[in-house]
DRENKEKOL-219015 format. One record per residue (C-alpha): residue number from 1; residue in three letters; x, y, z. Coordinates in pm, 1 decimal, m for minus. Example, Ala and Ser with C-alpha at 12.3 -4.5 7.8 and 13.67 -1.06 7.14 Angstrom:
PT    n  res        px        py        pz
PT    1  ALA    1230.0    m450.0     780.0
PT    2  SER    1367.0    m106.0     714.0
//
This chain:
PT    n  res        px        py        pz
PT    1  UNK    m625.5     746.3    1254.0
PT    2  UNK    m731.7    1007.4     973.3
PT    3  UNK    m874.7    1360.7    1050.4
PT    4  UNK    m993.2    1463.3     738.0
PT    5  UNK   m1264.4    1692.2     525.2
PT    6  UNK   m1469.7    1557.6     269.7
PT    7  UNK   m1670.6    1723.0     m54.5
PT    8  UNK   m1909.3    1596.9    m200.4
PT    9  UNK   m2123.8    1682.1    m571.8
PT   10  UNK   m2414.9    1499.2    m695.1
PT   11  UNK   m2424.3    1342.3    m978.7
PT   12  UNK   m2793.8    1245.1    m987.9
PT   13  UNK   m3063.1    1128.1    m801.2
PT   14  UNK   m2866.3     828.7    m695.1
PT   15  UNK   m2465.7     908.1    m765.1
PT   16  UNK   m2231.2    1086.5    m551.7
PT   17  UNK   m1845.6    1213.8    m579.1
PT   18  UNK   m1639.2    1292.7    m332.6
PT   19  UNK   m1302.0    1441.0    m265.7
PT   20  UNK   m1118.8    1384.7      77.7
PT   21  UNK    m846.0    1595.2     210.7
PT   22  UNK    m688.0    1609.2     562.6
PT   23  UNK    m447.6    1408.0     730.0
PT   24  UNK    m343.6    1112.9     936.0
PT   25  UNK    m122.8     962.0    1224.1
PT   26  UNK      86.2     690.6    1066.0
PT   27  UNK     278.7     418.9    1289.9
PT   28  UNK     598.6     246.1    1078.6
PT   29  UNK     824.6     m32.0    1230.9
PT   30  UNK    1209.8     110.2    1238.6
PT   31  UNK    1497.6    m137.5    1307.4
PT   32  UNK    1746.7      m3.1    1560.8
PT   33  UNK    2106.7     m75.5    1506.2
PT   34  UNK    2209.7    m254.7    1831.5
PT   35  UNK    2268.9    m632.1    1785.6
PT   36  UNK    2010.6    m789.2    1988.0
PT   37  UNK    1746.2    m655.4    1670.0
PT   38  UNK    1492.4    m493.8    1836.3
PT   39  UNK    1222.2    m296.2    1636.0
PT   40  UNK    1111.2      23.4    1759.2
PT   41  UNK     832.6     182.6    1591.6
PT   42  UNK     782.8     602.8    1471.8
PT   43  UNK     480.3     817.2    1422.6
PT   44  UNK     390.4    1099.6    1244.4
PT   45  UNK     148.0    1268.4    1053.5
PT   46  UNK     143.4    1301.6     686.9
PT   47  UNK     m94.1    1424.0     430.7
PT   48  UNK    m439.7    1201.0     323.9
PT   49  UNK    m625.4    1287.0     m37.0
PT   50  UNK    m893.1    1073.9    m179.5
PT   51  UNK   m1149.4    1032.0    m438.8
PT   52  UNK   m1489.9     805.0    m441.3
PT   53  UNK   m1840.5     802.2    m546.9
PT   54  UNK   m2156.3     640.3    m364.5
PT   55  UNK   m2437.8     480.7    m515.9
PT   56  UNK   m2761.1     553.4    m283.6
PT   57  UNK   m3010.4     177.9    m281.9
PT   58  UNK   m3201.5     358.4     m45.0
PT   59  UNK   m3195.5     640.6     194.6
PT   60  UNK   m2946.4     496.6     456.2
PT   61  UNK   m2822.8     209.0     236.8
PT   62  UNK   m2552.7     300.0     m22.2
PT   63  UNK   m2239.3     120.4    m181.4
PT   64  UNK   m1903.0     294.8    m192.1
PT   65  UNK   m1614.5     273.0    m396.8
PT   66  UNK   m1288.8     486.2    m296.8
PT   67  UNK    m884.8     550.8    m380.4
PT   68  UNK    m701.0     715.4     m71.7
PT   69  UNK    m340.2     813.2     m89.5
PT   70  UNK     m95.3     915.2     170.7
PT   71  UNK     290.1     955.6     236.6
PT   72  UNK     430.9     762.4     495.6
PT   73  UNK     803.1     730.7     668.6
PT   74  UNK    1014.0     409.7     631.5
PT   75  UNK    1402.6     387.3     720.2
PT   76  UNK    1495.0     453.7     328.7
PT   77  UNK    1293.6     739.4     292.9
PT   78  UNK     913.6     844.9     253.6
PT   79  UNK     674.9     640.3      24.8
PT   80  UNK     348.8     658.5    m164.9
PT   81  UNK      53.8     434.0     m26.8
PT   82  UNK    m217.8     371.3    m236.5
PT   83  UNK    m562.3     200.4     m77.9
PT   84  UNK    m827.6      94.9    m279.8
PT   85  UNK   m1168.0      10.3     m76.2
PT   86  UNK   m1507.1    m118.1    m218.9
PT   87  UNK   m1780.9    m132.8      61.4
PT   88  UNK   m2143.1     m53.6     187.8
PT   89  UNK   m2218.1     283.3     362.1
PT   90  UNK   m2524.0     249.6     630.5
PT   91  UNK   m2600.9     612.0     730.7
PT   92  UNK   m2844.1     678.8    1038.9
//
């Protein structure tokens, strides 16, 4: 789950940035070191930035493109994640 802020600029009549900030609760399988090999899993919350733009069809139609980053927590240490999402936005 993310909890985050977002800015946006217009770029013209139908073109949008926008810059995301905030953060998120992050769930990450850890292997225990008993013998029977049970996985346990950890949460935490870690930073969330990202960068996109919007292009409007119509008022409450709109196609997004975005690149979201975050740290996250595995057994060897913390690690970049990098998401890359192309979509439609329906706003009401």
């Amino acid at each position: 789950m993310d909890l985050a802020g977002v800015l946006r600029a217009r770029l013209g009549s139908e073109l949008m940035a926008f810059a995301k900030l905030g953060v998120a609760s992050v769930k990450t399988p850890v292997s225990s070191a008993n013998t029977n090999g049970l996985v346990s899993s950890e949460s935490s919350l870690v930073p969330v930035g990202g960068i996109g733009v919007t292009v409007n069809f119509t008022k409450e139609l709109s196609a997004r493109a975005e690149l979201e980053t975050r740290k996250v927590k595995f057994a060897g240490g913390k690690e970049s994640v990098t998401n890359v999402s192309i979509g439609m936005q329906y706003s009401f």
